[in-house]
N, C-alpha and C positions, 0 to 999 in steps of 0.2 A: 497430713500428707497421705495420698494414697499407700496405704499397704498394697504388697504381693500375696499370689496365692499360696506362698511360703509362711506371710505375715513378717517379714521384713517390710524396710520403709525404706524409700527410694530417696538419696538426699539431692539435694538441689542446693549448688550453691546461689547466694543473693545478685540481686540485679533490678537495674532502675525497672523500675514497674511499668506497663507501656498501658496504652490510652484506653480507659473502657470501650470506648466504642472499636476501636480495632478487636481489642480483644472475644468482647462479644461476636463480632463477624467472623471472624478466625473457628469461635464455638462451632455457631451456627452451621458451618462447613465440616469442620471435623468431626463433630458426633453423630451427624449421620452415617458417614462413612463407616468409623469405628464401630458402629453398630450394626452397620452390614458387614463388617469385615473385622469380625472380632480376634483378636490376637494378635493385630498386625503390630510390625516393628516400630518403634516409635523415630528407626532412621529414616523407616520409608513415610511414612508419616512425614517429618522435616524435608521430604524431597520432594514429595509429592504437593504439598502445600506452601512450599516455601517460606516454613519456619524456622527458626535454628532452634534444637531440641531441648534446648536449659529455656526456652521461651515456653515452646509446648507444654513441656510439665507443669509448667509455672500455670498456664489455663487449665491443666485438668486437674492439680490440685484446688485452683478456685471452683472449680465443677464438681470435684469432690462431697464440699461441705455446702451444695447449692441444693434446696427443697422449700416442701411447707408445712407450716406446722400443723401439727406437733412436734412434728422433725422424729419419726419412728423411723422403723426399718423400712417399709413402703412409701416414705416421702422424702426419701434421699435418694439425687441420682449414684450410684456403685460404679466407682473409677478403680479400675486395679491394674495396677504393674505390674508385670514380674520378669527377669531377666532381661529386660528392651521389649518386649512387650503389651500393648496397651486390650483391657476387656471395657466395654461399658453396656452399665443392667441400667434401662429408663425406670426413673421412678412409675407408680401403680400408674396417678393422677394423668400419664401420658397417653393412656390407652379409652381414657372415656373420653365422649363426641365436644367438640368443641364448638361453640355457638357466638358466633361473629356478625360485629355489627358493620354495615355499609361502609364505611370508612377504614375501618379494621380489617375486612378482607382487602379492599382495596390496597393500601398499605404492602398487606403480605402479599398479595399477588403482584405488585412490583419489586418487590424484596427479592424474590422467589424468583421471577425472572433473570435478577442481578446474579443468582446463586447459580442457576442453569450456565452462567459464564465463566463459574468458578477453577480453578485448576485442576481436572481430573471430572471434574463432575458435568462435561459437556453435553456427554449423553445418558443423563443420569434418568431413569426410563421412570421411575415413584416421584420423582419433585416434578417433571413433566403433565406425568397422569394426573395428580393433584391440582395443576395452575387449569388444567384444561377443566380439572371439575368449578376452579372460582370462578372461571370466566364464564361458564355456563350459570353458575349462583348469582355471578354479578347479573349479568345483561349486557344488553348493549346499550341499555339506556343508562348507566352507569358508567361502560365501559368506552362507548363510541367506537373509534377507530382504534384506541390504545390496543386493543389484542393485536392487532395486526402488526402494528408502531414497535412496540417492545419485543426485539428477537437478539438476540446475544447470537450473531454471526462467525461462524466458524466453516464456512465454507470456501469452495474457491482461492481465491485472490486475498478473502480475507484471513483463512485458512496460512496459506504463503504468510501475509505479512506480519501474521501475530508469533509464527515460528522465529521469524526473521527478527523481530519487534524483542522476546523472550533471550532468543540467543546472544541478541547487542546490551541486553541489559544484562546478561551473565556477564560478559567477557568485556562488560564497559566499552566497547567498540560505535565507533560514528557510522551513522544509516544517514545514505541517501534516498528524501522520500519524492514521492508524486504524490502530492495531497489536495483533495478537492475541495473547499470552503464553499458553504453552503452558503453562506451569508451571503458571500461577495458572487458565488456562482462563478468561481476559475478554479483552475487544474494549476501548481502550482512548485517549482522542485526546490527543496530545500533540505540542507545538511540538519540534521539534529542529535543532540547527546541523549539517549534514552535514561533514563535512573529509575523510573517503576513504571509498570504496564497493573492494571487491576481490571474489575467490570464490575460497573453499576447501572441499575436501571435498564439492562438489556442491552449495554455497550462495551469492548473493552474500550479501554483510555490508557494513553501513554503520557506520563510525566516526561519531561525534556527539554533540553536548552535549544533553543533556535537560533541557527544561527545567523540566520535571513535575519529578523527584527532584533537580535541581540537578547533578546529576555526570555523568560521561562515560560514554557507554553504548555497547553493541554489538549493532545490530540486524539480523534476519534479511529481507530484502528481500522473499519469498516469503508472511512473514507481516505485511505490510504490506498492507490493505484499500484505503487507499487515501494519494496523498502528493502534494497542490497545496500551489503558492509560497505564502507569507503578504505578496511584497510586500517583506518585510524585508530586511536586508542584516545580515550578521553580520563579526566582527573573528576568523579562525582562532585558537584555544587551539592547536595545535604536538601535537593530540593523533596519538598513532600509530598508522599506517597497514597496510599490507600488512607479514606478515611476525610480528607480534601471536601472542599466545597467546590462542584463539578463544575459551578460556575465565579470567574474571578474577577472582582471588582475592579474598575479603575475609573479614574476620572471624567472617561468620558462617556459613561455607563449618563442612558437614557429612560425615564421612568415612562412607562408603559401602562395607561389603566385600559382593560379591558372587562365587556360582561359575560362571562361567559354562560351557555344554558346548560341542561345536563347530561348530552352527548360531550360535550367541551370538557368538564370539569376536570377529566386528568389533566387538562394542560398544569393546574396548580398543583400536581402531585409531578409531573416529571418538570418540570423547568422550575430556577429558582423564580421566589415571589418575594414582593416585603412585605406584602399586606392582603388577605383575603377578608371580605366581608359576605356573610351571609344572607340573602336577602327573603323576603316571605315568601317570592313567587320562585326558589327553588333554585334560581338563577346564583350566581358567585363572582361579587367583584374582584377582580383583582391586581394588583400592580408589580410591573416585573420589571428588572433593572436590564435591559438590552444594549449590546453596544450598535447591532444593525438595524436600522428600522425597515431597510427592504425583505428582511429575513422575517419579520415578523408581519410584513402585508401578505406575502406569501403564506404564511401558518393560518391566518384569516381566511384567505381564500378556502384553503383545506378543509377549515372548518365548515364549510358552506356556511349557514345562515345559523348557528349557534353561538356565535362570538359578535359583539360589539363593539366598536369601538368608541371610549369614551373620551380617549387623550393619549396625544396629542394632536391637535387639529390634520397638523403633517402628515402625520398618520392614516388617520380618515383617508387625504387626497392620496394618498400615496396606495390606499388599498384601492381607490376608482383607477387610477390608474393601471395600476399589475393586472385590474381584472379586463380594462380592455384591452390591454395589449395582448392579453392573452385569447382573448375573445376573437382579437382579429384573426391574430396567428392559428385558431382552430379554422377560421372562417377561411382564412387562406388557402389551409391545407384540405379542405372539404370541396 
């Protein structure tokens, strides 16, 4: 366990251990922080990140005995407590240049944007400067349209709804929303029970019970028009939270192959996929489980001429289609 700068040890009682991958996202947020803002209280810490405190310890004593070997004094990160409290010294290895391969930046520069949406870290001005230097390392032949695509919105309306979104999930309270579906392209009002708001991939998302369709849903905060209390008080269903697969299966999920070229290729890093093939001329097969298929003649078009489609036939006709109708309706308004 962390010792204090007293050299007492801070005890922690036991508790079911929560999922690596939370855990690690939770790191990833908090020791940047604490390392800009060393000695902060480990309350404000739990309010600001929305941790409960017997959890946080519980990660900085795993951060404690976390390095490389040899495991010296230089290859251990230094977590210390002392009275509420928290200091953290990065190990040596953190300071020398880091050398990333194509994939691997890519990767962290959508992470990174996930983190820019993080609680407290909106305007966080070092992880900003940073994304701004991969996306110049990337390209845009690498990156296409994704720099533009990836924005963790906090302004405006969206600004409104995620306060609005934050405060119903405190106080377990029913929001009445106006939600845009992109798919279907309607505007649309409906009651929902909030249980967790998080952001990934440059979006918040709110977990919640619908009570238009009756089942648990996952909605984009951004396309929310608008989200006032009803008043009402709701009982949590134990639905899951941060950490989710962003996209959720059901039966009437459609398999999608497309090719994409190498402006396209973040589509398979931000949308789920089941399958990517790598091909010689640079190009990326891949297959994605979609429940709209007019949702995805549209992402084609976007793409101009770097995506193919290679199945389902449907599909195909359905992209000649959106493109002339859209053709016309430019040609109309011209």
């Amino acid at each position: 366990m962390p010792e204090g700068r007293g050299g007492g040890a801070s005890k922690i009682a036991p508790r079911p251990p929560a999922r690596a991958a939370e855990r690690l996202k939770r790191l990833l947020v908090v020791v940047p922080y604490v390392v800009r803002h060393p000695g902060t209280p480990v309350a404000d810490l739990s309010s600001l990140f929305g941790v409960p405190e017997g959890e946080l310890l519980d990660d900085l004593n795993l951060l404690f005995v976390s390095g490389l070997p040899p495991y010296g004094p230089g290859d251990l990160i230094d977590v210390q407590v002392e009275e509420g409290r928290v200091w953290i010294d990065m190990a040596e290895y953190f300071s020398r240049p880091v050398r990333l391969s194509r994939s691997e930046a890519l990767a962290l520069y959508l992470r990174g944007k996930a983190l820019l949406g993080a609680p407290g870290l909106e305007e966080a001005p070092l992880l900003a400067s940073a994304l701004a230097k991969l996306e110049e390392g990337l390209g845009q032949e690498t990156l296409g349209s994704l720099a533009g695509l990836v924005q963790v919105g906090t302004g405006g309306h969206v600004a409104e709804a995620l306060a609005a979104v934050r405060g119903a999930v405190e106080s377990q309270e029913r929001l009445s929303i106006e939600y845009y579906s992109a798919a279907r392209d309607d505007l649309s009002v409906r009651e929902i029970d909030p249980e967790h708001v998080f952001s990934a991939i440059g979006n918040w998302y709110v977990v919640a019970w619908d009570h238009q369709s009756d089942e648990e849903r996952l909605f984009r905060v951004d396309r929310m028009r608008s989200a006032e209390p009803t008043g009402e008080t709701f009982v949590p269903r134990g639905l899951a939270g941060l950490g989710r697969p962003l996209y959720s299966r059901s039966d009437r999920d459609v398999s999608v192959r497309l090719l994409l070229g190498p402006a396209a290729r973040w589509v398979a890093e931000y949308y789920a996929t089941e399958r990517a093939l790598e091909r010689d001329d640079g190009a990326l097969e891949v297959t994605m489980p979609v429940k709209d298929l007019p949702w995805v003649a549209k992402l084609i078009l976007r793409l101009g001429g770097e995506a193919k489609v290679l199945g389902p036939p449907e599909l195909e006709s359905m992209v000649r289609e959106t493109a002339a109708a859209t053709l016309a309706l430019y040609r109309r308004g011209g």
